[in-house]
NUKE-834597 format. One record per residue (C-alpha): residue in three letters; z, x, y. Coordinates in steps of 0.5 Angstrom, whole numbers, plus 500, padded with zeros to 3 digits. Layout:
N
ALA	Z	X	Y
...
This chain:
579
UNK	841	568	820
UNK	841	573	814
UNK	835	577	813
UNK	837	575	806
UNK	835	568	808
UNK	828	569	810
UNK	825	562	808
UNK	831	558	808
UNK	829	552	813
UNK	823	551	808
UNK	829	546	805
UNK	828	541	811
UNK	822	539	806
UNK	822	533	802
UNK	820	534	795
UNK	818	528	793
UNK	811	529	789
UNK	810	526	782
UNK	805	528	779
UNK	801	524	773
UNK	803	529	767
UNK	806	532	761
UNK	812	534	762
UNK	814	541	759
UNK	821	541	762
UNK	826	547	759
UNK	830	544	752
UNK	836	546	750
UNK	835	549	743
UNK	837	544	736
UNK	843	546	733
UNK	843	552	729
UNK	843	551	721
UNK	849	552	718
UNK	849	559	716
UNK	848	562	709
UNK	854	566	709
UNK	861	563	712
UNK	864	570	711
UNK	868	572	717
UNK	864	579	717
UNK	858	575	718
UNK	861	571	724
UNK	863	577	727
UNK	857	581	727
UNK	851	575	729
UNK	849	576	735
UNK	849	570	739
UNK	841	566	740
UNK	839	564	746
UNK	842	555	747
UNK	839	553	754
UNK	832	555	754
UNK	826	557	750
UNK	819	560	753
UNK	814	555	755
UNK	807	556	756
UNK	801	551	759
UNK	793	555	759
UNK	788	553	763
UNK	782	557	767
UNK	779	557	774
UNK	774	561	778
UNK	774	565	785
UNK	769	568	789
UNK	772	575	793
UNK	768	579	797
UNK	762	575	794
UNK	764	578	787
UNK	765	572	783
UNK	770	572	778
UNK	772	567	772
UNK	779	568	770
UNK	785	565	765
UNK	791	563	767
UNK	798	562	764
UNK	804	558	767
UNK	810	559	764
UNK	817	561	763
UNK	821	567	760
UNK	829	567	757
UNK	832	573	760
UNK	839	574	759
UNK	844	579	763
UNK	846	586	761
UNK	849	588	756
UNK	849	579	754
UNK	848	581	746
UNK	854	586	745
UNK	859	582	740
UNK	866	584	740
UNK	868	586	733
UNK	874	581	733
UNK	873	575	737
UNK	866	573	738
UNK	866	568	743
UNK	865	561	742
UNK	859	559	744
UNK	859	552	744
UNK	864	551	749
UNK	862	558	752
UNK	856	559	753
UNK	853	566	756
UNK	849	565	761
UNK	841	566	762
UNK	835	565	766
UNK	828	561	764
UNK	824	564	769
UNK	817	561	771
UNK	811	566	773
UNK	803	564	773
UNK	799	569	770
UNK	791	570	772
UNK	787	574	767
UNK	780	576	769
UNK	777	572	763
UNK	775	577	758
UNK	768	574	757
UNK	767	576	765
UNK	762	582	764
UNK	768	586	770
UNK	773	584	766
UNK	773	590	762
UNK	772	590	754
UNK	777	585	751
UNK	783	588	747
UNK	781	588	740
UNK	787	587	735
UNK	785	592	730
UNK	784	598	737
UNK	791	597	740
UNK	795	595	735
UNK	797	588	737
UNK	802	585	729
UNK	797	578	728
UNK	800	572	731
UNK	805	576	736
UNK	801	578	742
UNK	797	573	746
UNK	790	575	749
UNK	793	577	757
UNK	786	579	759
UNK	783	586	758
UNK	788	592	757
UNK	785	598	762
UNK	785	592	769
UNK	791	594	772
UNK	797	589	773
UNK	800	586	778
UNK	807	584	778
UNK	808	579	784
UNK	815	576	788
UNK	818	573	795
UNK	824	575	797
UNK	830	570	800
UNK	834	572	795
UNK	833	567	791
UNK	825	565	794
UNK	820	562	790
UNK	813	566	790
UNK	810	559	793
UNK	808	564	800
UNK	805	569	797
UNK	802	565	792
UNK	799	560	795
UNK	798	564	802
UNK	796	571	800
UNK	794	574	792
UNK	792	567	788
UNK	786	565	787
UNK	786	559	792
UNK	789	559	799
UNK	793	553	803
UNK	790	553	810
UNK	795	553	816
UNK	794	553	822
UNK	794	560	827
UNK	800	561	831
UNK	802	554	831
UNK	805	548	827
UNK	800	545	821
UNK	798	538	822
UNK	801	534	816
UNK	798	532	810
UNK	792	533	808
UNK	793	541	808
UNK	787	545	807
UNK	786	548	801
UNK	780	553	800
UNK	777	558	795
UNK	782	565	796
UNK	777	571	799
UNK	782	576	799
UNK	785	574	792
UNK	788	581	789
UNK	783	579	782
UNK	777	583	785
UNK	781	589	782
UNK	789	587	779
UNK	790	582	774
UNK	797	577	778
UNK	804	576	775
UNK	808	570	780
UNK	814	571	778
UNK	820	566	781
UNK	827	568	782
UNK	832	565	777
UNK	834	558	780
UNK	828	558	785
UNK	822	554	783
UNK	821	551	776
UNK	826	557	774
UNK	833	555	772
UNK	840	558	769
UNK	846	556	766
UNK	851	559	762
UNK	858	560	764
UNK	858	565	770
UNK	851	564	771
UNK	851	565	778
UNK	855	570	778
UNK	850	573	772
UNK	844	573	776
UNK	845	572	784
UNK	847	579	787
UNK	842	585	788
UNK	844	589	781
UNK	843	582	776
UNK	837	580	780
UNK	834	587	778
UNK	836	587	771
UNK	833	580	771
UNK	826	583	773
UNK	826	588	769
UNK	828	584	763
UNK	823	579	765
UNK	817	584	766
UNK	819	588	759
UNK	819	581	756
UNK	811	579	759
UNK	808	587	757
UNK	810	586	751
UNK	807	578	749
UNK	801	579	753
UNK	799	586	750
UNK	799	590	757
UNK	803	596	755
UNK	798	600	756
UNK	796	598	762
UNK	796	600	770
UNK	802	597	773
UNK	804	595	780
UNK	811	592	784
UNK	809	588	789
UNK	814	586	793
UNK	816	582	800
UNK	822	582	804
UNK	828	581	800
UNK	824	583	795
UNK	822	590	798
UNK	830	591	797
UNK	829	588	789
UNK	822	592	788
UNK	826	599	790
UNK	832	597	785
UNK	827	595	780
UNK	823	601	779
UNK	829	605	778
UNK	831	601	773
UNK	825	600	769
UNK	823	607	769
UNK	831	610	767
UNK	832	604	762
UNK	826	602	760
UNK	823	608	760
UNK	816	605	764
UNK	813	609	769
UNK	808	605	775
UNK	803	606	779
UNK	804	603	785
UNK	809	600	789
UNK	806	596	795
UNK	811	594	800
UNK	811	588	805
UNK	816	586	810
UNK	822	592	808
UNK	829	592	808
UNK	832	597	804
UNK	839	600	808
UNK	842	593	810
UNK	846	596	815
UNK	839	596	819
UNK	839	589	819
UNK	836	586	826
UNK	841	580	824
UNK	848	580	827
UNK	849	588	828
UNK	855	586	832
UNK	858	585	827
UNK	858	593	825
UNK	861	595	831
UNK	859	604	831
UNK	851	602	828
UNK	848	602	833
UNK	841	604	829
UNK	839	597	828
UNK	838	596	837
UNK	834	602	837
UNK	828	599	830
UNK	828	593	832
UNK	826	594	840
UNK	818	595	839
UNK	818	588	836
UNK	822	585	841
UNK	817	589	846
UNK	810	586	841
UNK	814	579	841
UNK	814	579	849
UNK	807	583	850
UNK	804	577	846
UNK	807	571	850
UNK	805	575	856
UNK	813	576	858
UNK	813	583	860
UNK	814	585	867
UNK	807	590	868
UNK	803	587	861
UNK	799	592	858
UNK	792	590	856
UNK	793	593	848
UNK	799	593	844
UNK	798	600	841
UNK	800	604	846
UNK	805	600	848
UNK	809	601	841
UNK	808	608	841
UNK	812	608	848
UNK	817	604	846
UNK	819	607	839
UNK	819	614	843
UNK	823	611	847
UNK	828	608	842
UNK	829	613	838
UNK	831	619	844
UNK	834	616	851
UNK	835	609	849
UNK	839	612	842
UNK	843	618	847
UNK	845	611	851
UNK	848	607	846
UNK	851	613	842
UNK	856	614	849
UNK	859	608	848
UNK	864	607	855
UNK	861	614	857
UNK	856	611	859
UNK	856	610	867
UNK	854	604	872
UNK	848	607	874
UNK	846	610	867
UNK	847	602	865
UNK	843	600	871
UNK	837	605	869
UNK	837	602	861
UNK	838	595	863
UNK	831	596	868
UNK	827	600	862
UNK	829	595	856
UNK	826	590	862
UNK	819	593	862
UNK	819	593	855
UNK	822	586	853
UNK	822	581	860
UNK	829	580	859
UNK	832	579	865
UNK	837	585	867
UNK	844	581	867
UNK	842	579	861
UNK	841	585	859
UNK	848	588	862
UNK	851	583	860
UNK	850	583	852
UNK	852	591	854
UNK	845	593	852
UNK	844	591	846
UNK	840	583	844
UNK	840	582	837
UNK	834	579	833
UNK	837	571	834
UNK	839	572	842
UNK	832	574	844
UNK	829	569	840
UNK	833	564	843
UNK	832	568	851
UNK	825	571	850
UNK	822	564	852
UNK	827	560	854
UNK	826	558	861
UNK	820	554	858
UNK	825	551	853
UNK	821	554	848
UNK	824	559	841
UNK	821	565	839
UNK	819	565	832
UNK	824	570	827
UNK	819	572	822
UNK	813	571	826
UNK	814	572	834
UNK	807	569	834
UNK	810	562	834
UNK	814	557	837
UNK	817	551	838
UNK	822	547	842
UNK	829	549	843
UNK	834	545	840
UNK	839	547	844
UNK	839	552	851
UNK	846	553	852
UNK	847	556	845
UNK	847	563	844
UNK	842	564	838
UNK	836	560	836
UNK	837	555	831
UNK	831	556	828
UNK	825	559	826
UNK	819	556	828
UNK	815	560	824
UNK	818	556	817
UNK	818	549	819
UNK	810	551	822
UNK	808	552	815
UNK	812	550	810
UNK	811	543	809
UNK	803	545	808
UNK	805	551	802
UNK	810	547	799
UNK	806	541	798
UNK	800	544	796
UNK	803	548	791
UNK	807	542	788
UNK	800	539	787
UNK	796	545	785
UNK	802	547	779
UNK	800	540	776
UNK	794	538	777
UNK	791	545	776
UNK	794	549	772
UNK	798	542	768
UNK	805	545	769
UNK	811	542	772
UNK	811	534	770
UNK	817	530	773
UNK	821	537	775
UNK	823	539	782
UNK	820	545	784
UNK	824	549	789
UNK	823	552	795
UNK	830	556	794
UNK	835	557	789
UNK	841	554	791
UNK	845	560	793
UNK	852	560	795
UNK	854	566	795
UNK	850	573	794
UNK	853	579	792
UNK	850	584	796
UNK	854	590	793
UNK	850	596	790
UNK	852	601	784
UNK	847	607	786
UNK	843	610	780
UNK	848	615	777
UNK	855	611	779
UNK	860	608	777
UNK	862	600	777
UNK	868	602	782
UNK	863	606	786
UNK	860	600	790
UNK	856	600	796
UNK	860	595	800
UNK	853	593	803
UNK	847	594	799
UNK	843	601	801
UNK	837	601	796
UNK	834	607	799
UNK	836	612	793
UNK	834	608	788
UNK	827	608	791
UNK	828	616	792
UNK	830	618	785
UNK	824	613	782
UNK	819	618	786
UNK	822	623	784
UNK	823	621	776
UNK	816	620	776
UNK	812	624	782
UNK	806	620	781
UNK	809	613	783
UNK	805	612	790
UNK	809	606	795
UNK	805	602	800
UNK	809	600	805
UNK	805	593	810
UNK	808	590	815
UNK	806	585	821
UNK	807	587	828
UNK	810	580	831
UNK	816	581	825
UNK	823	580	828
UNK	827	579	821
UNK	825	586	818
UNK	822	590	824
UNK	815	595	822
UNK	820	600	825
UNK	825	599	820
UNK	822	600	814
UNK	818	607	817
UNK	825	610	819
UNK	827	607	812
UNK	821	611	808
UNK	822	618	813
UNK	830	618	811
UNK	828	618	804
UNK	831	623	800
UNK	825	626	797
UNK	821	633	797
UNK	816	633	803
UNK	812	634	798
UNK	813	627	796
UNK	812	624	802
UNK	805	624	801
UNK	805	619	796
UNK	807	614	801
UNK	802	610	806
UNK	803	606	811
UNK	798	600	813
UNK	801	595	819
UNK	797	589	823
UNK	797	584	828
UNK	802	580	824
UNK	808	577	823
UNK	813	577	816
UNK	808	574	813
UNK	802	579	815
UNK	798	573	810
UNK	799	567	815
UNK	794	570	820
UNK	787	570	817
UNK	784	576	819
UNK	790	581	818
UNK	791	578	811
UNK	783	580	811
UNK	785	588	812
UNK	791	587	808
UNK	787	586	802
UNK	782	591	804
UNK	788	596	804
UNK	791	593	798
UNK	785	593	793
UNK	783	600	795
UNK	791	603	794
UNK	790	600	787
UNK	783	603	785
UNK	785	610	788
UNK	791	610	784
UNK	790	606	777
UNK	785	611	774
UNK	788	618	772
UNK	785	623	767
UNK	788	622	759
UNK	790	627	757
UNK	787	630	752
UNK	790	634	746
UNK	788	640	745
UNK	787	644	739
UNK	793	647	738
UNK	798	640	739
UNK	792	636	734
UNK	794	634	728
């Protein structure tokens, strides 16, 4: 299993709720008029319009209590058209005919919370005459000085649904700890460590997923691969600064899994196409390089890297289910051994290859033991290297139990023990029927969007290309195999105040804590910008939120990475610039 497939178990979910409603589902646009000039040189330099979708909206309001603070806040559920780069370039001879070929776009769907402008913490409420909003042209997206928080999944191609519904939006669905949730009815409670106390929050889902859509021709190949997937991003949150009135204000990319790969992308070309700085960048659950996926690394024979970041994970997936041989009684020492171990005599191991002798074997074997609860010939016979589905499916088999992938805190029953990999992760079937379900009934209910449309989990995705134009290069430069760690190093160094976040969750076998700190210490920048990047990890998994207490940390950590960073001094003119 791909990391690109972080939540793809979630389709197991019958989606099958009705909710009493109006539908606002997405209309094809009436039929243009007939133009007032016929003329061949009007035909060939009329730029097409939008024929699939149009934006939709639907308000409604709410409150929440975070930290004892309580806060009333306005929220939008709605869609945005964006359309691929370059979508509006006509040819000067021979426009294309839309009706049979119409270019392809997106109606991407987002949630927007505002804290209400009658909220004495709010801030003042944007006055037109003050911030030069045109009449009719901006609507009122809460107060401009509040930093904004622009919020997605990953997958590719996740709904926010997870980080929505269990982390940043200002109700919480209620799941179980560490194992599977009980069916309906889910829990469904106030969020207390909703981001609102200090961000306003954009959801955003990625085209095809949720209530988004595409169409066109080539859609697919318009919007699903790691270049269109940013560019989509990038129009869509230029697209919502401008109609909410929120230029202006402090901005911040939050990102999970995939969508750590998208944020790095998308920073970079927000800041060189768009010209728009952020303040922040807050990461969860990294990927960047994906030559260090944890997946299938055997199929990238010679990189041997990804054994060597993933083995503090497996050494905290098997201290939890108290598999290790001589258990430590606290896992933080532990990982600082087994990451010492696996960047020095376990890497000079794997990198000798066939030099490598039987009792040199025989000594790694026993060591990678001590820190997995492997069984030694186990390890021999996998030559050393356990990829993230083997252990898995080994770690706990002798109970016919799998280990979870993206959160190693679950289990549940083997599906078959004479395979080699786990068939699934039991982190998703444990608590992905309670996000889905509570969030079809809450998008309806609440914030009376939806009607009859089908929400879904994830865009149906046959092929995702996973190929990278590097910023500066060539379309005929391509990665073979997306390596997004440039992009996020040139957007650091464009803008040397922009400061990174990176989360992660101990118990994550999908994208390993490890990972992502080896990723930010090989970034190509000045020492001197290491400084602007922070690192915060917790007693976790993939989605760090699913355990209580370590989303209660997160929110702490999170909330005042955005108070420290979303205030700077204005600039004030001096008596030489004024006029």
């Amino acid at each position: 299993m791909r990391p690109w497939t972080c939540h793809r178990l979630a389709l197991i979910v019958v989606l099958g709720i009705i909710v009493q409603g109006v539908s606002v589902r997405a209309a094809e646009s009436e039929p243009d008029s007939k133009p007032a000039d016929e003329s061949p040189t009007a035909k060939e330099h009329a730029k097409p319009e939008p024929k699939h979708f149009k934006p939709e909206q639907q308000s409604s309001k709410g409150s929440v209590t975070v930290g004892g603070q309580h806060i009333d806040y306005d929220a939008y559920a709605g869609t945005l058209v964006v359309h691929p780069k370059d979508w509006d370039d006509v040819p000067q001879n021979a426009p294309p005919d839309e009706d049979k070929n119409p270019r392809p776009e997106a109606s991407m769907f987002y949630v927007a919370y505002f804290k209400s402008a009658g909220d004495k913490n709010a801030g003042n409420a944007r006055k037109s005459s003050e911030h030069g909003a045109p009449a009719g042209g901006v609507l009122a997206g809460g107060a401009p000085e509040r930093p904004i928080t622009f919020i997605f999944n990953g997958g590719p191609g996740s709904s926010t649904v997870w980080l929505h519904m269990g982390a940043w939006g200002p109700k919480r669905v209620v799941t179980a700890d560490d194992t599977h949730t009980p069916a309906a009815p889910y829990g469904f409670v106030n969020n207390a460590y909703s981001l609102l106390d200090v961000s306003d929050l954009v959801f955003i889902d990625a085209p095809g997923a949720g209530f988004s859509r595409i169409a066109g021709k080539d859609r697919e190949k318009a919007f699903y691969g790691v270049d269109p997937d940013a560019q989509a991003f990038a129009n869509f949150i230029v697209e919502f600064l401008s109609k909410y009135g929120r230029w202006n204000s402090p901005k911040y990319i939050f990102g999970e899994s995939y969508g750590t790969s998208r944020a790095a992308a998308l920073i970079n070309l927000l800041e060189t196409e768009n010209l728009v700085d952020f303040n922040g960048v807050i990461l969860l659950s990294q990927i960047l390089n994906f030559d260090n996926s944890a997946d299938q690394p055997e199929l990238n024979p010679g990189i041997d890297l990804p054994y060597q970041l993933m083995l503090p994970s497996q050494a905290a997936a098997a201290w939890y289910h108290h598999k290790l041989p001589d258990q430590p009684a606290e896992l933080a020492p532990l990982l600082k051994q087994v990451e010492a171990y696996a960047m020095n005599e376990y890497a000079a191991a794997l990198s000798a290859g066939a030099n490598l002798s039987t009792e040199q074997r025989a000594a790694v074997a026993a060591r990678l033991h001590e820190f997995t609860g492997l069984p030694v010939d186990y390890i021999l016979r996998a030559d050393l290297r356990v990829n993230g589905p083997e252990f898995e499916q080994t770690l706990q088999l002798d109970t016919g139990t799998t280990t979870g992938r993206l959160d190693a805190r679950f289990a549940g029953p083997t599906i078959d023990p004479l395979n080699k990999e786990a068939d699934y992760d039991p982190l998703t079937t444990s608590i992905g029927s309670a996000y889905v379900s509570v969030f079809n009934d809450y998008v309806r209910r609440d914030l009376k969007y939806g009607g009859e449309q089908e929400f879904r989990p994830l865009a149906e995705i046959k092929e995702w290309d996973l190929k990278h134009i590097i910023p500066g290069g060539q379309p005929g430069q391509q990665q073979a195999l997306a390596n997004l760690m440039p992009d996020l190093a040139i957007a650091m160094k464009l803008n040397p105040g922009l400061h990174v976040m990176l989360n992660g969750g101990y118990f994550d076998i999908g994208t390993p804590y490890f990972e992502g700190i080896y990723e930010m210490q090989h970034l190509t920048i000045p020492a001197s910008l290491q400084k602007n990047i922070e690192y915060a990890y917790y007693n976790s998994g993939h989605m760090v939120y699913a355990h209580e207490d370590a989303l209660k940390q997160m929110h702490s950590k999170v909330a005042d990475f955005i108070r420290r960073t979303s205030t700077s001094s204005a600039m004030t003119p001096s008596a030489t610039t004024a006029h």
